[in-house]
N, C-alpha and C positions, 0 to 999 in steps of 0.2 A: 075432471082434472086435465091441466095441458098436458099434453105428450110433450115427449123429450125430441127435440132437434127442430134446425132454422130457429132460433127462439132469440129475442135480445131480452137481457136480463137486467134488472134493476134492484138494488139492494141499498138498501139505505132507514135509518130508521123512522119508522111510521108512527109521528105523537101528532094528533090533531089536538092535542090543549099546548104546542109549544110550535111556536111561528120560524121559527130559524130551524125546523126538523123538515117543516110541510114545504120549503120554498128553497132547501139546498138541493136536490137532484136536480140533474141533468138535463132530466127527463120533460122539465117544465119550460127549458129553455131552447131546445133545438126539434119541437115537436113537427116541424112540418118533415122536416127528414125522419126522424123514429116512427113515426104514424106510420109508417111505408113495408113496418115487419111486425113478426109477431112479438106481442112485449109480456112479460109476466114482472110484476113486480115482487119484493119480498120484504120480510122489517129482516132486519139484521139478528133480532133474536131468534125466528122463528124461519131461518128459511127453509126452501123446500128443494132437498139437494139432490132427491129423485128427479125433478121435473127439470134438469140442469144436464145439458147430453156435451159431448169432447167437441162438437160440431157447432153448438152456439158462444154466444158472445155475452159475457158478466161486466156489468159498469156497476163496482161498489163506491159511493159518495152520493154526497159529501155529509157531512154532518161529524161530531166528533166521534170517530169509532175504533179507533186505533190504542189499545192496552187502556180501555175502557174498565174492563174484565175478563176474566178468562176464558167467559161463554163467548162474548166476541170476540174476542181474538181467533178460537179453534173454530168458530163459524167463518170467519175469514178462511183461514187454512182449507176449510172444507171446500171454500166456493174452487181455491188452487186447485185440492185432488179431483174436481169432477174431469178436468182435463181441457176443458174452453178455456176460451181466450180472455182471461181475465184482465181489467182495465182498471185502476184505481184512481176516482177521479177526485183530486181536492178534497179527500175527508182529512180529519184532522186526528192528533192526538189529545186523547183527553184521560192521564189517569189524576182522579180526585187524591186530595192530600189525605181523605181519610182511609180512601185505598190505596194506597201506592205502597207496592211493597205485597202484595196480597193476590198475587196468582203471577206461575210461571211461563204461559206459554209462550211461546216467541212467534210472529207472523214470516211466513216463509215468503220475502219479498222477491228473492229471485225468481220466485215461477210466473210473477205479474207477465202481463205482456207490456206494459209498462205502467209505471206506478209513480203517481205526484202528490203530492199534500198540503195542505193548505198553511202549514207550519216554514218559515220561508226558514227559519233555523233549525234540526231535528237530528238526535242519534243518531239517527238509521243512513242520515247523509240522501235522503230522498231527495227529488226533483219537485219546486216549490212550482203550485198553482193556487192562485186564492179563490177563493168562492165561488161559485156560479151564481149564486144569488146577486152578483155586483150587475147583471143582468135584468134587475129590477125596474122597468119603466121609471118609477114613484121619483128613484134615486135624484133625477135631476132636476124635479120639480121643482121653484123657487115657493119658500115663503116669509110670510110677517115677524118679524122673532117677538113673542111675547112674553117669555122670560128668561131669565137670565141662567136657573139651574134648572133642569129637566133630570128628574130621577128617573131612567130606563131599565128595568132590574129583572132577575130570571124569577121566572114564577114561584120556585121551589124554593128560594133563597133570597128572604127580605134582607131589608137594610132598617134596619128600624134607628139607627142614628142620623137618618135621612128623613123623616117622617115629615120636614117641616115643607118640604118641597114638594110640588107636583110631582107626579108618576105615571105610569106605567108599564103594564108587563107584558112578555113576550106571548104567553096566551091570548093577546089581542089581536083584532085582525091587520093586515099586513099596511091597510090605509091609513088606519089609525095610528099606526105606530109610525111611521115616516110621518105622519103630519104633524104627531109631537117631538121628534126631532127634526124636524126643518122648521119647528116653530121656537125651540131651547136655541141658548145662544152656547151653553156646553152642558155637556150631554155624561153626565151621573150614572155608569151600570157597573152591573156583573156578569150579563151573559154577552158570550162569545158575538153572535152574530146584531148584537141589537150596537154593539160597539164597532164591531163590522160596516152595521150602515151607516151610523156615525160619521165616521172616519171617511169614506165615500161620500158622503152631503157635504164633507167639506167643516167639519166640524171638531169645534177644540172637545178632545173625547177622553173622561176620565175612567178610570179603570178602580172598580170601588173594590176593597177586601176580595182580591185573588183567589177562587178556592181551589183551581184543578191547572193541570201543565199547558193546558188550551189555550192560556190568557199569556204566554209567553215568548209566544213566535209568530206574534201579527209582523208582517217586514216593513209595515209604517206602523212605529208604536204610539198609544194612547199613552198618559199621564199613569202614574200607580201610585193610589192612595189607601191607606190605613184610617178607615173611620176613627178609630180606638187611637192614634198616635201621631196623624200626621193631620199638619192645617190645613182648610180647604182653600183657603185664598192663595194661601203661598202655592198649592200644586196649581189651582187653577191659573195663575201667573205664567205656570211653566208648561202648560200644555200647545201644542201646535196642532196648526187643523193643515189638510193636503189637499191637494189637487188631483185625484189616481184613479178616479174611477175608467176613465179610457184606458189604461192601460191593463187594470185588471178586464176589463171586457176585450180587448185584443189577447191577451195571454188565454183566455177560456174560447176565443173565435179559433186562435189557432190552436191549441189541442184537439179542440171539437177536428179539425181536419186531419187529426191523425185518426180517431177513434171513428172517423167514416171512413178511410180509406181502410180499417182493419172488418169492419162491420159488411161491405159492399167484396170483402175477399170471402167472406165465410155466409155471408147469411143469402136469402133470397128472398125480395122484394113477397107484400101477398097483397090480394082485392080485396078489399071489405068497406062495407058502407059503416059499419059500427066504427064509434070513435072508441078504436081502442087501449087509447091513452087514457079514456078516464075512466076505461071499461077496467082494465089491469090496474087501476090506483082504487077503484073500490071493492074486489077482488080481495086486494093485500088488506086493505083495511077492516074487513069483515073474517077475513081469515087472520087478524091481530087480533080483535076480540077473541074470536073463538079462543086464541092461546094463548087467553091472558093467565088462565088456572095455574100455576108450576106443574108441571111435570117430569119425567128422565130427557135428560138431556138438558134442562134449564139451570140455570146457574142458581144456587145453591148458597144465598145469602144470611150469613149467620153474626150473632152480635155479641158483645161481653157488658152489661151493665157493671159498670162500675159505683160503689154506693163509698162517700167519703165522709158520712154524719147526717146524711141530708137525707137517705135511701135511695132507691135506685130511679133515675130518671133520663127522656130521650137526649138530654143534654150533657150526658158522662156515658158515654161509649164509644166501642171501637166495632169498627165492622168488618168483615172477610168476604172477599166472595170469591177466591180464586178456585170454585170448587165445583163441581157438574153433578145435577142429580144423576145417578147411575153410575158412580166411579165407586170401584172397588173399594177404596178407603177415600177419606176425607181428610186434609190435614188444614188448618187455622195456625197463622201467629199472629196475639196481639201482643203491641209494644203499649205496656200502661207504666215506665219506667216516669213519665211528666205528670202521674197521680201522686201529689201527697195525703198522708193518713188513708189511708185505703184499711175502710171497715170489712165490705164483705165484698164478693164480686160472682154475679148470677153468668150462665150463660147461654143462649138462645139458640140451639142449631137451625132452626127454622123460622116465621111466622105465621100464623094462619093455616097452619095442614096439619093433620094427624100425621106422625111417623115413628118409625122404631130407629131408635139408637143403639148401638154400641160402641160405650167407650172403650177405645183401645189402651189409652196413655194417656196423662195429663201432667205438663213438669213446667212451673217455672225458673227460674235463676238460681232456688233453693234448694230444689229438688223435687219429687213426686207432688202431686195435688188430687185429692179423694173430691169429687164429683157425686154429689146426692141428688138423684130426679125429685121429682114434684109433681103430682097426679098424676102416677105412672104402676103401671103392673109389670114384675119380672117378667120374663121370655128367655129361658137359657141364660147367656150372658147378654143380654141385651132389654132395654127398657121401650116398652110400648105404651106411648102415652094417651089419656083418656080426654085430652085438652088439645087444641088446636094452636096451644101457650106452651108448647114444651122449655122447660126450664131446668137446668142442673146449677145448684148451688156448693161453690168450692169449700173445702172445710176448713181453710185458714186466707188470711188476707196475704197476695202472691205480691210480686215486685219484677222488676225487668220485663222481659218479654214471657208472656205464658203461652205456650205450643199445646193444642188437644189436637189431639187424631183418633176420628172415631169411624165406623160403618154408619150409614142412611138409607136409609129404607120409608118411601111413601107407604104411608097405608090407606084403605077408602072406607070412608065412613062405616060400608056392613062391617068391615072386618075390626071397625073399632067400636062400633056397638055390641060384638059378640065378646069383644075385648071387657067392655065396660059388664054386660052381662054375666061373664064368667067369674067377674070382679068382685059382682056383688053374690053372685051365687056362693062363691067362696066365702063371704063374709057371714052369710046366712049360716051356713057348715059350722064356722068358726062359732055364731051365737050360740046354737045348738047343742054345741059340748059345751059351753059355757054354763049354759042353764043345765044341763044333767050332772056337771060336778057340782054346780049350788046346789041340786037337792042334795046328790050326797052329804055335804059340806052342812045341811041344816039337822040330819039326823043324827053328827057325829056331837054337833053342837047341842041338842038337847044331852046326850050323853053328858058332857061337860061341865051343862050349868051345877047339876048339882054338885058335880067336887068343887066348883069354883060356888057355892051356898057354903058346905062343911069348910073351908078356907077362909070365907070370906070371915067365920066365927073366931078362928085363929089367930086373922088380922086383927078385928077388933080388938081384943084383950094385948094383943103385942104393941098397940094404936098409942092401948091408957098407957101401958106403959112405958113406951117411947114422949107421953105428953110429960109423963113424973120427970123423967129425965132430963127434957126437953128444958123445963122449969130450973131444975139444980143447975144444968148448963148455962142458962140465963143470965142465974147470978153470979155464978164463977166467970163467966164474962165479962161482965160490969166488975167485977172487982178488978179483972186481970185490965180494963179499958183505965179502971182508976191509975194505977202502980202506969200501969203505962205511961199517962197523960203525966204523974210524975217526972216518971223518966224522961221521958220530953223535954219538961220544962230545968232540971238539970242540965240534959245534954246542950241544950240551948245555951246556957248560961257559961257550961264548960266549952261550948262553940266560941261564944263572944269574948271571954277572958283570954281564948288563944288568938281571938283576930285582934284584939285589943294590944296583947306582950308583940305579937308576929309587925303591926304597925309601928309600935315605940321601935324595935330593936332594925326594923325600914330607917326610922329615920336617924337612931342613932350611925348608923353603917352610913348612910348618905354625908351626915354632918362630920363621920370621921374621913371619909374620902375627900370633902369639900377641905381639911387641914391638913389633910396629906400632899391634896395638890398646890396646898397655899403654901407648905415648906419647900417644897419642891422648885416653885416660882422663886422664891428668896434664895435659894442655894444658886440658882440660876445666875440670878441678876448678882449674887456675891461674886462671882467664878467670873461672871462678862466684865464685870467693874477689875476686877484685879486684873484682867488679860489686859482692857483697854488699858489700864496705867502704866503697865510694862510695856505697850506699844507707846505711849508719848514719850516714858522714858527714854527708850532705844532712837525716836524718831529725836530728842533735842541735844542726843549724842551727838544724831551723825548731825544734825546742822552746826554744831561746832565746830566739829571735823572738817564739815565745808568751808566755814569761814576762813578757820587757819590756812586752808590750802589757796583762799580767794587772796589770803593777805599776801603769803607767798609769791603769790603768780604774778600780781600786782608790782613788788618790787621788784623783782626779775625782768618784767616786761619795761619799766623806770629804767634801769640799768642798760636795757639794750637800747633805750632810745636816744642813751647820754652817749653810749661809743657811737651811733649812728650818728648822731652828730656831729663829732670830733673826726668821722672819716669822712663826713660830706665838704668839713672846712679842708682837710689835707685835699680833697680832690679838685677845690674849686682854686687852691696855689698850683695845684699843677697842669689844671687846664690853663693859667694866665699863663703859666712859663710855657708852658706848648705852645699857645698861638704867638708868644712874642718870635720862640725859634721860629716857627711859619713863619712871619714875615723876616727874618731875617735871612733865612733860605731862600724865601721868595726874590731876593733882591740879588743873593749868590748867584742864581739860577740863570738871573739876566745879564750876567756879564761876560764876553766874548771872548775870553780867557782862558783855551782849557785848563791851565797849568793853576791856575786861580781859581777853577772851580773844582778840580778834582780834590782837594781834600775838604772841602764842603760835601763833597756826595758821602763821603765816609761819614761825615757826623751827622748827615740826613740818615742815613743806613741803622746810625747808632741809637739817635730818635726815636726812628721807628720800631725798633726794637723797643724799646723802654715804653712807646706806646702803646704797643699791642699786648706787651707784660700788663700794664693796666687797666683796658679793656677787660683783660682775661679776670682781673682781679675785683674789676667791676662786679663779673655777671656772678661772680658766684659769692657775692653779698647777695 
């Protein structure tokens, strides 16, 4: 085992069947400087936090590892407490939709010595680096394009509404896979880094059925499509391809020169002729098998089958894993409130291990829920199961979210083969008194037969005579069925005579309402006919009353136009006799006389007097 101190550490997850896990560290891109110390590598699940001293140097990335689950997460945390210089280079966020929501720990970002992620938008407000794998030779390779949709899809997660298109998946090797996107003219996925290179070749890059928060903070986005709802032609219309791969390899050129300048303050260069770059990458990987079994300390994945008429299958469940084997209690919430008809609902605290349970609690929305194992032996309060399938099935169908919180406990095989033996040993115990009460139970029973022989002679004779009865009964049946059938046909008869009188006496009621409303109308139209004729009458009063008053007005108006006349002739004598005085004043005027013109002026004075009197008398005609 490496000793702790001088060490540079590498963390990051170890899947050789998945091509964006084996080609995101660091570790593959700045090898002539890291070959220069000691390197231990780790998988993220499994690291090894003894071999990790205050004095060396941690570079956790890149690959999705950030609220993953709550086993990664608190192994992050852990890599902080060992007290080295921890680095976080370009990993990403990845919690799945079926998990999110299903484990609490929170990663303690401020003890980083600095800390970047691949996510260029994120909660936590971190400092964005993309990928180190943009450092791929392949990336800038030119090729032939030979078709048009290239389906690039994660291993674990087909697209089977895609089927009609070429493919491939990210468990392929790293040549292969860039030769078939540099050969697609747009590029069909759902895993993070296969969209990644993508987008780097320079390619229009579509983002197939989303299934985790990873697919959400590329900072050059790809297209996002719904196989199930959206068209392909129209997304592919609207996808863009970029130009960034320089830039994402200059942002990872210069980090890499902080993470040396932090590496050359703490560590110390060492001689070795072993390359031990690929020494420490097969190391990690031989010590990933060994832990692949679960153990304390592994995350602690449990499921709810959901059964809605169809029974239970991997396609109607919910999963939890926000849970550590070796934690005092265990708590689950599944939200199954998007299940309708919900028959029964099983639930899995583990797969594949022997282990003892106890359940603490189980409530949904309604209230408590009773939990019944399934090939399991009591233990105290607790259930030790005899199947590597442990299962508890709820005693009624739940709704909203169901909360269990129970204890877990691995157990190993001896301890469940002595479980299984005591199991059956008991049952043996149990047959055993079984069989010594049937003997009893056969001697008490020869006792028996014969009172149930002397009975049986009893019955018979009460048999005949329950048959004689039987007979009398018979026909007083048949008679009482005749009078019945009678009666029947009576009441029938007195049914139809009353629906018969109940419809005549319908319609006589309708035909009297139909002359009720017909008198009704007559009284109407008598009552409107007399109104109107006393309104014609009233109305050829008053045009009489009119006329007299038209004839009136008429000779009145005659009579003013006869005086009107007789004062237009007096006016036009007295305008001739005015203008004759005019000129005969006028010629007064002219003579050089005073004495001859002064009593003219008097009878000009007198005139005008008499003139202006009939002006006056003009204006108010």
């Amino acid at each position: 085992m490496l000793k702790p101190g001088n060490t540079l550490h590498f963390i990051s997850r170890i899947d050789e069947t998945n091509c964006g896990d084996r080609l995101c560290s660091p570790l593959l891109y700045y090898k002539d400087f890291f070959k220069k110390y000691n390197i231990k590598c780790h998988d993220i699940r499994y690291v090894d936090f003894g071999t990790i001293s205050p004095s060396d140097v941690v570079i956790i990335g890149g690959g999705g590892l950030i609220d993953y689950s709550e086993k990664l997460n608190r192994n992050i945390n852990g890599a902080l407490e060992t007290g080295a210089a921890v680095i976080m280079w370009a990993a990403g966020l990845n919690t799945h939709d079926e998990f999110d929501g299903t484990f609490s720990t929170e990663i303690e970002y401020e003890k980083f010595k600095r800390a970047a992620v691949r996510d260029c938008t994120n909660k936590h407000g971190l400092e964005y680096l993309p990928d180190v794998s943009c450092k791929l030779p392949g990336l800038k390779k030119e090729y032939t394009i030979r078709r048009k949709y290239g389906v690039a899809r994660h291993k674990d997660y087909p697209l089977p509404l895609l089927e009609e298109y070429d493919s491939i998946t990210n468990a392929s090797d790293i040549e292969d896979i860039l030769k078939f996107i540099g050969e697609s003219e747009i590029i069909l996925s759902n895993s993070f880094h296969l969209i990644y290179w993508s987008l780097l070749m320079g390619k229009k890059t579509i983002c197939v059925d989303s299934f985790s928060s990873k697919f959400d903070s590329y900072k050059y986005k790809p297209e996002y499509y719904s196989s199930s709802s959206d068209n392909l032609e129209e997304c592919a219309a609207k996808a863009k391809s970029y130009d960034i791969i320089d830039e994402c390899i200059a942002d990872n050129d210069s980090f890499f020169e902080f993470v040396k300048q932090i590496i050359e303050e703490r560590l110390i260069p060492v001689e070795s002729n072993v390359d031990n770059i690929s020494y420490a990458l097969e190391i990690a990987k031989l010590e990933n098998r060994l832990m692949e079994q679960n153990s304390t300390g592994d995350t602690l994945s449990s499921q709810l089958f959901i059964d809605t008429g169809n029974g239970f299958t991997e396609t109607q469940k919910c999963i939890a894993i926000n849970n550590i084997i070796g934690d005092e209690i265990c708590s689950v919430r599944f939200d199954i409130s998007r299940y309708d008809n919900i028959c029964h609902l099983r639930f899995d605290p583990i797969e594949g291990q022997f282990c003892e349970v106890e359940i603490i609690s189980a409530e949904d929305t309604n209230g408590k829920v009773i939990l019944y194992p399934n090939a399991s032996v009591r233990y105290g309060n607790a259930d030790r199961f005899l199947t590597t399938d442990p299962q508890y099935f709820a005693d009624r169908p739940c709704s909203g979210v169901l909360e269990i919180k129970f204890r877990f406990r691995l157990i190993s095989c001896s301890e469940t083969e002595n479980n299984i033996m005591n199991y059956i040993g008991s049952k043996e115990n149990q047959l055993q008194e079984i069989l010594q009460r049937a003997d009893k139970l056969t001697n008490t029973v020869s006792e028996r037969d014969e009172v149930i022989f002397n009975q049986s002679k009893s019955i018979t004779e009460l048999t005949a005579m329950c048959q004689q009865r039987e007979a009398a009964s018979i026909q007083l049946e048949q008679t009482i069925c005749n009078q019945n059938d009678r009666i029947s046909s009576f009441e029938e008869k007195c049914r139809w005579y009353a629906e018969t009188l109940t419809s005549k006496d319908q319609i006589i009621n309708e035909q009297n309402d139909c002359i009720s409303s017909f008198e009704e109308k007559c009284r109407w139209y008598a009552e409107t006919l007399t109104a109107k004729d006393q309104t014609v009458n009233e109305q050829e009063m008053s045009i009489n009353s009119l006329n007299e008053t038209v004839q009136n007005r008429e000779q009145t108006v005659l009579q003013q136009q006869k005086m009107i006349e007789k004062q237009n002739d007096i006016l036009e004598q007295v305008r001739a006799e005015l203008e004759q005085k005019r000129n005969e004043l006028d010629s007064l005027y002219q003579s050089k006389s005073w004495k001859i013109t002064s009593p003219l002026r008097k009878i000009v004075d007198f005139f005008r007097k008499i003139l202006k009197g009939n002006k006056n008398h003009e204006a108010k005609q």
